[in-house]
C-alpha positions, 0 to 999 in steps of 0.5 A: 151583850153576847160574846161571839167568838170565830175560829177560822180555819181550813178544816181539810178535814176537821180533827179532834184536836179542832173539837177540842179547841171548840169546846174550850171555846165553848165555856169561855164564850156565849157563842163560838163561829167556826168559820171554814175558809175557802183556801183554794191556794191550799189545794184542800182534799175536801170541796168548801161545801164538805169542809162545812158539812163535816164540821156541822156533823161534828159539832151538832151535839155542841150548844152554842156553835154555828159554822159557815164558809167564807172566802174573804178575808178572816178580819173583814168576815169577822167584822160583817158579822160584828165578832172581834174576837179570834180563837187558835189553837196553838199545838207546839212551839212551831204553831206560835211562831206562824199564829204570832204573825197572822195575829199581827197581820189580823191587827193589823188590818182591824185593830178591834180584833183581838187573838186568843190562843188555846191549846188542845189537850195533850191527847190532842196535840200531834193532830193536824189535818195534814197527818190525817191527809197523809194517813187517808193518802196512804190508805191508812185508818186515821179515824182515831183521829177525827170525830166520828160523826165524819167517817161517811166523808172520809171514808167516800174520799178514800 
């Protein structure tokens, strides 16, 4: 049996730290499910649709990595697509606090889904969508810190 794995997030815009957590995913799973959610409370920069192609860029050169949108919940997205378990990427202390506790939400609502928590490498710790925003915001060079394979989309954002 295949071990499918989904890690959901916003990806406004996907950064290094995120490709980090797919390809130590990656070696831990047969397949990994990046799953980019709608999040239209968030107010993202970027539309569902670029959020899918810029990840899809990003990992094209990865083996074993579908993406796809969703805008239900995680667990039940989760569930139609028979994968139970969830990877997160865990940066600081801050990070666990708030993962915890979707965790639990998680389990809560499927007690088939399980949370694993990885951390990105050091080089990749202070990356987060946010600071990227906030540097394109400003217009500022961020590309250090995003893969290249995105830098047609955020550079027709700024």
């Amino acid at each position: 049996m295949k071990k499918t794995a989904i890690y959901p997030g916003t990806f406004d815009p996907v950064s290094n730290g995120h490709i980090d957590i797919v390809k130590r995913a990656q070696k831990l799973f047969d397949e990994v499910l990046i799953a980019v959610a709608a999040s239209d409370e968030k107010k993202p920069m970027f539309t569902l649709e670029m959020r899918v192609e810029m990840v899809k860029a990003a990992v094209k050169d990865i083996d074993n990595v579908k993406v796809g949108p969703f805008s239900n919940l995680m667990v039940d997205f989760a569930s139609e697509k028979n994968i139970f378990t969830v990877i997160r990427g865990l940066r600081a202390v801050s990070d666990f606090e708030y993962e915890l506790q979707m965790g639990y939400a998680n389990a809560s609502l499927n007690n088939d889904i399980e949370t694993i928590y990885l951390m990105p490498s050091l080089k990749n710790a202070f990356i987060s969508s946010s600071v990227i925003r906030s540097i394109i915001k400003h217009n500022g060079d961020a590309s250090h810190l995003y893969p290249k394979e995105i830098d047609a989309f955020i550079k027709g954002k700024v």
